[in-house]
N, C-alpha and C positions, 0 to 999 in steps of 0.2 A: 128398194128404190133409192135409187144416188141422192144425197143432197147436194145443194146448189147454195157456191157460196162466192163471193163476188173475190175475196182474196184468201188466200191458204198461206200462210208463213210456214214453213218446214226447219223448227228449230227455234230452240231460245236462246240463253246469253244474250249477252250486251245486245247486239244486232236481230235478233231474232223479237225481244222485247219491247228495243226502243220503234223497231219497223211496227209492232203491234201497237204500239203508242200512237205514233202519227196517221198509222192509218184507221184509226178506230175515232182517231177526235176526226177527220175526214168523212165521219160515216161511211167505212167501207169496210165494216161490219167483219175485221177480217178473224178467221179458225187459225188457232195456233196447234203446232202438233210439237210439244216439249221434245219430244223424243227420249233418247236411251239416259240423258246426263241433264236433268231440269235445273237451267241457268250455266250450262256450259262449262268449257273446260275453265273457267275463271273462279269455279267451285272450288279445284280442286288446290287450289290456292288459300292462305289464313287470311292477314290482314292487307288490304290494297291501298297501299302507300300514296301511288301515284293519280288517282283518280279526281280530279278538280272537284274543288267545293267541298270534299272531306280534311281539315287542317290537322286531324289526328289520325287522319287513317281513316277505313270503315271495312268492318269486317264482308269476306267476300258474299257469303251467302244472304248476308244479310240485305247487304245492296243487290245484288240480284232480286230478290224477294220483292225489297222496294218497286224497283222495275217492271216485275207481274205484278204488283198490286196496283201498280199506276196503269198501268194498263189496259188491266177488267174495271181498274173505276168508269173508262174511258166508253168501257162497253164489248172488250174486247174478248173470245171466246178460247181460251185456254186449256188443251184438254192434255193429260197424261199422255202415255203413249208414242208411237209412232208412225210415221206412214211408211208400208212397208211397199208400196210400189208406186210408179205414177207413168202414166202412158202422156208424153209430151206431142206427139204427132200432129195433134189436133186440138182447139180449140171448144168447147171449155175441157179442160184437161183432168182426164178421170184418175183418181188417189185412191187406194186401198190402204185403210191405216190395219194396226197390228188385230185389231179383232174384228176383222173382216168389211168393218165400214165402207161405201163407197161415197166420194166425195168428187162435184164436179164443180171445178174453178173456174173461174175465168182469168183470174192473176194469180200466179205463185213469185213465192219469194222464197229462196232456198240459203235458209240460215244453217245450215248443217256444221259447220265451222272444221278445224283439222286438229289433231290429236299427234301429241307429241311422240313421237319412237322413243321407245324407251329400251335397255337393255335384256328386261324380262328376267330379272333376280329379283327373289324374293324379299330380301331385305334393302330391293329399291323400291316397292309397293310400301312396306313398312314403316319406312323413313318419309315418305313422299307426303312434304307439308314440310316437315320435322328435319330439314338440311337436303332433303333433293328436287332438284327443281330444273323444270325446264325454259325456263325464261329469265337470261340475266337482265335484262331489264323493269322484268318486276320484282324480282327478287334479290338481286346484288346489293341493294342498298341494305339489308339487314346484313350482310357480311364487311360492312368498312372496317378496314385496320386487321382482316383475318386472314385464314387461309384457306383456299378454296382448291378445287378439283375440277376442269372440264374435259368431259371423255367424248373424242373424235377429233378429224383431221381435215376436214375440208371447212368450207367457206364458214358455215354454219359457227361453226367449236370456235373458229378463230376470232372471228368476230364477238362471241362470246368472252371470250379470253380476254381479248383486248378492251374491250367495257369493262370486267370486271378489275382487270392490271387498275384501271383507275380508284378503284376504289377498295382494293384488297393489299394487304402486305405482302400475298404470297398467291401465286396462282398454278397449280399444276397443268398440265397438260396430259391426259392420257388417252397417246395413238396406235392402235395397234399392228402398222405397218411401220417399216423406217421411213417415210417419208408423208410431208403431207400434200392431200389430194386438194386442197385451199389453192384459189390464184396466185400468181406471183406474188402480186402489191399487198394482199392476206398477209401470205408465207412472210412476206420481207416485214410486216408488221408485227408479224408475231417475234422475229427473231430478235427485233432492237428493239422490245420492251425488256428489260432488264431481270423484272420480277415473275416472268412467267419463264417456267420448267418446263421442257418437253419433257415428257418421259416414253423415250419409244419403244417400240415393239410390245406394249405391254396389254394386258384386259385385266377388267374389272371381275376378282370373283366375288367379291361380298362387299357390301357397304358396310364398316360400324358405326355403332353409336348405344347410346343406352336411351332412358328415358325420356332424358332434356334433346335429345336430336342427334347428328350426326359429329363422331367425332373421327372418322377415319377409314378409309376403305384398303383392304385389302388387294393385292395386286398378282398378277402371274407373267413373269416376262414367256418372251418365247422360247428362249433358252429351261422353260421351266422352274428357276427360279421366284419364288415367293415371296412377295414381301407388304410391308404395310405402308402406309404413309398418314400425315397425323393430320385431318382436314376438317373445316367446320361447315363446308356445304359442298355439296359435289351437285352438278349441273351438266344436263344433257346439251351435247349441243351436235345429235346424228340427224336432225330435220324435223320435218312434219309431214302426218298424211292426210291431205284434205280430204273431207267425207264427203267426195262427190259423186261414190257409187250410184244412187241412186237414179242422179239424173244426166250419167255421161252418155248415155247411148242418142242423147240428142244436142247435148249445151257444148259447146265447143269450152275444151278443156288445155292445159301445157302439157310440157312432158314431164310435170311431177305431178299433175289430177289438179290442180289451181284451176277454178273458172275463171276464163276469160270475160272480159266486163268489156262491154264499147265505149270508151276514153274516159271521163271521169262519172258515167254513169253509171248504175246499176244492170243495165240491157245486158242481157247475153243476146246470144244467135238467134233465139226462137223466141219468137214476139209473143209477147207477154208472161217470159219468166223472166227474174230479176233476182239476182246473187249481190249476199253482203254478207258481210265479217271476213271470217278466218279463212274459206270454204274459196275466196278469193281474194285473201291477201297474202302473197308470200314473205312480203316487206317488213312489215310491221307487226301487224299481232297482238295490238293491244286493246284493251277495253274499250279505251275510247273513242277509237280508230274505228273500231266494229261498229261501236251507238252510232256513231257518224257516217259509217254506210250503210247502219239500219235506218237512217233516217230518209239518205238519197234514196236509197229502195222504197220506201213508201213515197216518200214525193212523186218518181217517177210514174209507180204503179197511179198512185190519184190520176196523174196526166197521159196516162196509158187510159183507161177506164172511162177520162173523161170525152177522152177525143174518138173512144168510138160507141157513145154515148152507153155504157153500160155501168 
């Protein structure tokens, strides 16, 4: 027999948490479903510099942690797991999590967040914490006065680049076409930054580094040509893919899988799901950003829930 539960969050991290925060002090009793990464990709990070109210930092899992534990004080129902399907057609909207459970909602909230591309070498898993990173905005700051590495060509990498030009001595570029795929006003930024190197035609075959972290990646031009370069973080900067398989066959989505939100709301298309974090921000990306549209998402869900008296 389905359970019956007034709100479903699909997904933790910042957003996924904080939504369980506010809507559990609302008493709307809501099931969290952690999913495959409990506390999101902001885990896969050390210390988070940038997060208000921390003046030394605070370790990432640990503030995640805080997050769920603030959460279940509230009364909020946190399980392992994940939901591995959800039929959105119709209201209350029937979930299958990963051991077969059936769960029938009347509000979802789809925290599922998006997960960075990576290049898929072995000694980029390895080092990943330890000098490779996918976000020069939470990360750049541990590299001032160094030198750094970001591989790709479009808008993404550039912009990366250009943040980090601010706060590095040195910054590579590595593209593996001769040209880059970034906008014009990109391109023309990246070229009259002084401290950033393209280096084109070239891919990444190895990351090094020893213990202490990343001290250098190996390189392969197109011409075949080998060579190294001497770096102390190297940074993705080929996208994200937002995890919105689950529920595109009904939520109006872009054309990179980003849900669509109705203007500064949580609303998708289909009355009474409600997307926040990563899963629908292509902009930003940050922790805070996420708690702040895990919060709209529960406010809105309360005001969903109240107005058609359930």
């Amino acid at each position: 027999m389905a359970e019956n539960v007034r709100t479903l969050i699909i997904g933790s991290g910042p957003a996924g948490y904080t939504a369980a925060i506010y809507s559990s002090r609302a008493s709307l009793s809501p099931v969290v479903y952690e999913g495959m990464e409990p506390g999101g990709q902001l885990t896969t990070t050390t210390i988070v510099e940038n997060y208000p109210g921390f003046s030394e930092g605070v370790d990432a899992n640990m503030l995640m942690d805080a997050m769920k534990k603030q959460a279940m004080r509230f009364g909020a129902d946190i399980r392992r797991g994940r939901i591995k399907s959800i039929d959105l057609s119709s209201r209350p909207f029937l979930a299958v999590d990963d051991k077969g459970n059936e769960i029938l909602a009347s509000s979802v909230i789809v925290a599922t967040g998006a997960i960075a591309k990576y290049l898929g070498l072995p000694s980029e898993q390895k080092f990943r914490g330890l000098g490779v990173s996918a976000c020069a905005t939470c990360d750049g700051f541990f590299y001032r006065k160094k030198t750094v590495a970001v591989v790709g060509g479009g808008d993404t990498a550039c912009e990366e680049a250009t943040y980090l030009a601010n706060l590095c001595s040195k910054v590579y570029m590595i593209v593996r076409r001769d040209v880059l795929r970034a906008s014009k006003a990109m391109q023309e930024r990246v070229m009259n930054t002084p401290n950033i190197e393209i280096l084109w035609g070239c891919n990444t075959q190895e990351i090094l580094g020893d213990m202490n972290g990343v001290t250098g990646a190996r390189l392969v031009a197109n011409d075949g040509k080998v060579f190294d370069i001497m770096i102390d973080g190297f940074f993705l900067g080929i996208g994200h893919h937002p995890n919105s398989d689950l529920v595109k066959e009904w939520v109006n989505t872009d054309e990179n899988g980003y849900i669509i939100t109705d203007g500064t709301s949580s609303k998708t298309n289909v009355e009474g799901v409600f997307a926040a974090g990563d899963v629908q921000d292509p902009h930003y990306r940050q922790a805070i950003t996420a708690a702040a549209s895990g919060c709209r998402a529960a406010l809105d869900v309360e005001k969903f829930l109240l107005e058609n008296n359930e």
